[in-house]
N, C-alpha and C positions, 0 to 999 in steps of 0.2 A: 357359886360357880355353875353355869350352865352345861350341859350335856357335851354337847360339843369340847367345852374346852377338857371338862372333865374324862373324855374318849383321850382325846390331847397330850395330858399329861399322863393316862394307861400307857399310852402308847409312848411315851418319853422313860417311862419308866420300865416297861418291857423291852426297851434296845439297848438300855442301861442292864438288864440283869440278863439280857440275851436270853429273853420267854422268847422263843419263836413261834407258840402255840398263839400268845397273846399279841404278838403282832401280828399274827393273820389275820386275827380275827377282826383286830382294830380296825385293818387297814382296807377288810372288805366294810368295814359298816362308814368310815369315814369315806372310803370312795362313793357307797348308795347314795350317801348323803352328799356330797358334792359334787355329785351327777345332780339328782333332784335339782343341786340348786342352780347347777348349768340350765338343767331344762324350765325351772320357774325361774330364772335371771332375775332370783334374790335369795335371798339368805333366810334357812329356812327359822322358824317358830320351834320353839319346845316339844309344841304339841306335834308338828312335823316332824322333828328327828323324834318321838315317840313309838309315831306312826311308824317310820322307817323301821325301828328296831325291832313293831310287833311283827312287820313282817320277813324279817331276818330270820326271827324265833319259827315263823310260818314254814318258811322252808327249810329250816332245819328238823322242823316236825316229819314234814311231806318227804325228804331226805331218809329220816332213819324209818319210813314205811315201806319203801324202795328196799334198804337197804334189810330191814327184816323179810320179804320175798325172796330176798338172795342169801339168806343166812349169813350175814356180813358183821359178826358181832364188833370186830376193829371200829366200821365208819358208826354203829349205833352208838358205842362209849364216845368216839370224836365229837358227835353229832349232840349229844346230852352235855358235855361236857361247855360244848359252845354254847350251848342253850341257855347252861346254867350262869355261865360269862354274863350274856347278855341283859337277863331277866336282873343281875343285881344295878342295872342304869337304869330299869324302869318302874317305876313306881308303885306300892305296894297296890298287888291284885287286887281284886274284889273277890269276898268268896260267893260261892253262888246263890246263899241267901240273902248278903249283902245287895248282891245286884238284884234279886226278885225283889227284894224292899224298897230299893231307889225304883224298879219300874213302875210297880203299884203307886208307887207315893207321883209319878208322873203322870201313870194312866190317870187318875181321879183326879191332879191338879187341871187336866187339859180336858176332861169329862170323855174319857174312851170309852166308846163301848166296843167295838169289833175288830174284826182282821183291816176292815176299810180304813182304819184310825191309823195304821199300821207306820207309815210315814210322819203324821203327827206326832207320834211318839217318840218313834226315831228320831228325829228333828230336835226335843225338846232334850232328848234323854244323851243324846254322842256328847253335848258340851259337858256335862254333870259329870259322866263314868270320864272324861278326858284322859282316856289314855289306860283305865285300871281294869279292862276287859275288853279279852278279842273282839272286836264285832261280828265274827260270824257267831259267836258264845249268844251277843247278846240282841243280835236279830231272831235269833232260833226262839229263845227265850220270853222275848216280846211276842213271837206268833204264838207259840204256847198259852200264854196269859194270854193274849187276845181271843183265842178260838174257844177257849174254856169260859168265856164271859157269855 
């Protein structure tokens, strides 16, 4: 079962047990998603509703930063709580020595030496991690390794 239908049936099963917490949540991540596919007038790929949901999780971050400024501990528990919703449709993380290992193991298959590589690397490295780390996680991380070479 694919992502989507799997959102699908949350969301079947949340109107059946009257989750209102869970169908909100659904209903904003299946709207992203069927806006996307309004605007690429096709149906999206795995890797794209992945995409979509890292960045769900994105603004739910940037949300409870806001919402820590304002002493708001209500919307940070909402805001983690959704988080945590989310992250179980996406694929197990990478921890972050996993991903330094996949990057080395990339830098030297494609003979990196510097920050100029930077794009090579990235190039080789977004299909591999496919979806098991933020990309701002692991561009920060690629300059790191490339600056220290």
């Amino acid at each position: 079962m694919n992502l989507k239908q799997q959102l699908s049936e949350t969301l079947k099963k949340a109107m059946k047990e009257n989750d209102a917490d869970t169908k909100r949540v659904v209903r904003l991540i299946m709207a992203a998603i069927k806006n996307s596919e309004i605007d690429n007038n096709a149906e999206l790929s795995e890797q794209e509703i992945i995409s979509i949901l890292q960045k769900e999780i994105k603004v739910r971050q940037e949300s409870i930063e806001g919402a820590q400024k304002n002493q708001r501990q209500d919307l940070i528990k909402q805001y983690e709580q959704e988080m945590a919703f989310i992250n179980q449709f996406l694929p197990k993380q990478l921890t972050e020595t996993e991903l330094r290992n996949i990057i080395i193991e990339t830098m030297a298959e494609i003979n990196a030496t510097g920050i100029s590589d930077m794009g090579k690397v990235m190039k080789e490295l977004i299909p591999r991690i496919a979806g098991r780390a933020p990309g701002n996680v692991v561009s920060q991380l690629v300059k790191e390794i490339l600056s220290n070479k």
